[in-house]
N, C-alpha and C positions, 0 to 999 in steps of 0.2 A: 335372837335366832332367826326370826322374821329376817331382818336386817341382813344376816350374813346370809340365805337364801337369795333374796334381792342382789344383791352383790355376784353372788356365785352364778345364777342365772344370765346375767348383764355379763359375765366375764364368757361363761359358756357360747352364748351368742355371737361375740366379739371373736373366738377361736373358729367357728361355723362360719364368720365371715370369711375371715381372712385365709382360711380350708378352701371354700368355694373361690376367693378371689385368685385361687394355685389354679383348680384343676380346666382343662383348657376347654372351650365352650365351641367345642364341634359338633356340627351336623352331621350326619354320617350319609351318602348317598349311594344306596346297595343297587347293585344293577344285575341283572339276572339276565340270563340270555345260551344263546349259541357262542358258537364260533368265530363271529365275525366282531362278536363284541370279548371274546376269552382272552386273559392273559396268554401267554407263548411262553416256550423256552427259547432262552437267546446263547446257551451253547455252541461251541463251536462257529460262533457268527451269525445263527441265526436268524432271518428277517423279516420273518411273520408278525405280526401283531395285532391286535383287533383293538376298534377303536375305545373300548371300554379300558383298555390295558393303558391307553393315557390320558385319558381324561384328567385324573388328575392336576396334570400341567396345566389344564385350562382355568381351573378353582385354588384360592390361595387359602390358607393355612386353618381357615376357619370352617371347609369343606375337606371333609375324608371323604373318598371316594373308596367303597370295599366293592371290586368286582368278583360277583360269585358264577359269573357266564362261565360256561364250558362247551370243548367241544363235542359237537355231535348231539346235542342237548335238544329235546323239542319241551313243549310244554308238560309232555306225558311223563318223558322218562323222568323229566327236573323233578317233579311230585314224586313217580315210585321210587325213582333212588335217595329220597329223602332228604334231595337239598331244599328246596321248598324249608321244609321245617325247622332246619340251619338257619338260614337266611330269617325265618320270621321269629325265631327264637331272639336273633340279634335286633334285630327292631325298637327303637326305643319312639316316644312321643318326640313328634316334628324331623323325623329322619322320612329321607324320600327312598323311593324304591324302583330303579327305571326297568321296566319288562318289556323284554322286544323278544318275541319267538317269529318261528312262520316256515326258515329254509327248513326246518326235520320235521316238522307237522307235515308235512306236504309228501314227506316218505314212507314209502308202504308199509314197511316192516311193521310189524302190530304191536313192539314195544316202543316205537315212535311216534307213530301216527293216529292225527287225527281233522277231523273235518270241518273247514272255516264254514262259521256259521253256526256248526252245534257245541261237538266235542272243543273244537280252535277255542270257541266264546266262550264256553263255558269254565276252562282251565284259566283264561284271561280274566273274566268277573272274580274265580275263586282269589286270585292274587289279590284283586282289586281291593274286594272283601277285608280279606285276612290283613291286609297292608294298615287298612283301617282301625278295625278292631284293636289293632297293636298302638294307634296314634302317629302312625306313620301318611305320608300322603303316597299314591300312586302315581306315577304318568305311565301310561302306554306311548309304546313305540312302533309304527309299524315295520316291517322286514327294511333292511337296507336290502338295496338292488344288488343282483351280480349286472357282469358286465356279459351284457349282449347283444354284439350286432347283427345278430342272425334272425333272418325274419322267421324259421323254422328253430328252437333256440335247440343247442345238439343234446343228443343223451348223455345224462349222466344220473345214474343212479346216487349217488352221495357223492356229498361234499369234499368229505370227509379224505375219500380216496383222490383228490387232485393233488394231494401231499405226496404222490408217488409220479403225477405224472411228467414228463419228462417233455421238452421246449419240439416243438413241430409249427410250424408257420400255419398260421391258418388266414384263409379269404373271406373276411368278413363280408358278410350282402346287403347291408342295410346301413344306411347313414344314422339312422336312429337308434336309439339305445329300444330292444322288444324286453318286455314285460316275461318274467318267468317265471311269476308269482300268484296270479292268478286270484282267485277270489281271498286266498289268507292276507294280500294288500288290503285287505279292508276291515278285517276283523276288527282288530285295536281300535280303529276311528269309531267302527258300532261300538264296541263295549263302550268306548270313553264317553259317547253320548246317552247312551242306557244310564249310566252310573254314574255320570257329574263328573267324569278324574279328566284330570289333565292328560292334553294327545299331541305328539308331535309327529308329524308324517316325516318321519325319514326317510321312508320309499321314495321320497317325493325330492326328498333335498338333495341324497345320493343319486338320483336319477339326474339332476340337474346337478350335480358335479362331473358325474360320469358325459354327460352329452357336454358339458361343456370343455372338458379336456379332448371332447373326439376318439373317433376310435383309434387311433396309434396312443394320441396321445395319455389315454386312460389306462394304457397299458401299465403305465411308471406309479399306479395307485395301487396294482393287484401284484400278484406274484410273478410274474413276468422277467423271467431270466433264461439268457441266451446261452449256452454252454460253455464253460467257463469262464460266464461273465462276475461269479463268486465263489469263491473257494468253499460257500456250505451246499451248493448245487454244481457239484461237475458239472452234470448231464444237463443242466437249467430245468427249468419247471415253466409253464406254463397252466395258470390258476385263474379263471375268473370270481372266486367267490371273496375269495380272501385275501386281505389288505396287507402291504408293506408297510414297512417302515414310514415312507412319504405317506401313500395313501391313511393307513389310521392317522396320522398327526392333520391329515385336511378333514378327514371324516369328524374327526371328535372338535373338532374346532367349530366347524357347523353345527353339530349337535349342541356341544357347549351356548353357543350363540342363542340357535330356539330356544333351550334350555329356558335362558333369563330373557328371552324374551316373556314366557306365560309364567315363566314365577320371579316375580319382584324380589325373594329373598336370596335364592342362588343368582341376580344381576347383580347384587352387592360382592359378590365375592367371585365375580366371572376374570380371569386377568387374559392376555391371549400374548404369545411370544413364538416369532420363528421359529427361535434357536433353545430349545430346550435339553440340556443334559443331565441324563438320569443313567450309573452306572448299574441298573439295571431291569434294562430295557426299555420304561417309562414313558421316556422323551424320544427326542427323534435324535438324537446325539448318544453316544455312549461316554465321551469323553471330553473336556472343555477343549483340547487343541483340536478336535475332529468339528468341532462348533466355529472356535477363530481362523479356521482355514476356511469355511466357506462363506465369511461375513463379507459385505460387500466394503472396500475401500474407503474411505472419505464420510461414510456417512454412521453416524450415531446409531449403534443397534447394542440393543439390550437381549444379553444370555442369563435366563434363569439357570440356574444351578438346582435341581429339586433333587436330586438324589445322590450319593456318592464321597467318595471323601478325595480332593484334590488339592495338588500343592498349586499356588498363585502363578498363572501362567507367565510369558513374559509375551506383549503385545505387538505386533508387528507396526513401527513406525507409522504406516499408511492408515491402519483400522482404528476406530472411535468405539470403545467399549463399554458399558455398564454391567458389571456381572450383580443379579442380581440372585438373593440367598430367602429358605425360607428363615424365620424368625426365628434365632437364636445360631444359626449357622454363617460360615462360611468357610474360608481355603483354610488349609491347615499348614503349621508350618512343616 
């Protein structure tokens, strides 16, 4: 009897193995936020995105990225409306959590707002906290920049409503990117040294993407459409807060990079690719021939394929391709 226990044990164990050698050993890394980091709708053409909505493409198969940012979100509302408690319910030990608030802290409205330094700190510790408790690690993030070259920067009560506005030329006055963020650029960096967590100044990094494209050229980063320059804006929009298409895919490529710079486990799993297609929305591609029409001639470039179901294109004689799949995928016939 002994014997047959022994045995049966030794068999049970050997099925636990080979159970866990199935099920697939990811990380999960939950990102919490505004609008600048929220998934989008890409109906009708749409081409908004935030840089959290592709991150993905930057981390290979061993990293899920779940974005819970939404728009219009400040630290206050994420807590009463009860995503906070979503997001730390999914939490598991060694999953990361990235928190970047600051654009809707900073608005008045009293189901929004609150004050860097007190209320801002104090919502940012609580995540810090609770991220812990869970066995999760934290990074704070500070605010990404909007784009502004105005030494006075202009009114705008929310963000939120640039999604209505409509393309007018404006005469920027300043070479320099001005700050429109005020004391909440710094929150994140105090909590992170208060509390030991990991901090990446995105203020800092988008700031220096933005000044380094200049001010025309920083345009092709933000919402930035001319009137009939896309059939999802007639009227074109003109947006500083919130990223295109290009601009999220430069944005999260930088972040991705800090990212593994302060954590050694996500540099294991960092990949970084031009030409990313995701048919939905993801990448900066929607489709693998809107990828091979814009590769450059002669020279070897690599298209991830991360999302979508495609038949095998056929390659234009001049272009050098590697399409590259996650694990267990590729073209179908």
């Amino acid at each position: 009897m002994k014997l047959t226990n022994k045995y049966l044990c030794m068999a049970l164990i050997a099925i636990l193995a080979l159970t866990s050698a199935n099920v697939p050993k990811t990380t999960t890394v939950f990102i919490i936020g505004d609008s600048t980091a929220a998934n989008k709708k890409i109906d009708g053409g749409k081409q908004e995105r935030g840089w959290g909505m592709v991150l993905q493409g930057f981390f290979s198969e061993e990293i899920y990225v779940e974005n819970h940012a939404v728009n219009g979100r400040s630290t206050k509302s994420f807590i009463d409306e009860g995503r906070w408690d979503v997001v730390l319910s999914r939490i598991k030990p060694g999953d990361y959590v990235i928190i970047q608030f600051g654009h809707n802290d900073e608005k008045p409205q009293p189901e929004r707002h609150t004050d860097a330094g007190t209320t801002f700190d104090a919502n940012l510790t609580k995540f810090v906290e609770e991220t812990r408790e869970k066995g999760g690690i934290p990074i704070l993030m500070s605010p990404v920049v909007r784009r502004n070259f105005h030494i006075k920067a202009e009114e705008q009560a929310d963000d939120e409503a640039l999604r209505d506005s409509k393309f007018h030329f404006e005469e920027e006055n300043s070479d320099t990117l001005v700050d429109t963020h005020g004391a909440y650029r710094f929150s994140a960096r105090n909590v992170a040294a208060e509390t030991q967590c990991v901090y990446v100044d995105a203020n800092k990094i988008t700031h220096d993407i933005e000044q380094s494209f200049g001010v025309e050229g920083s345009r092709k980063l933000h919402m930035w459409f001319k009137p009939g320059e896309h059939p999802s804006m007639p009227e074109g929009r003109q947006d500083n807060t919130h990223y295109s298409v290009f601009g999220a895919h430069v944005v999260a490529s930088a972040l991705s990079k800090a990212l593994a710079e302060k954590i050694p486990q996500l540099a294991k799993s960092l990949r970084d690719y031009d030409y990313i297609v995701a048919s939905n929305g993801t990448g900066n591609y929607m489709t693998v021939e809107d990828a091979l029409q814009d590769i450059p001639s002669g020279i070897m470039t690599k298209i991830l394929v991360l999302e979508g179901s495609f038949k095998k294109p056929v390659v234009p004689s001049d272009k050098k391709v590697e399409f590259v799949f996650p694990e267990g995928k590729g073209f179908v016939n």
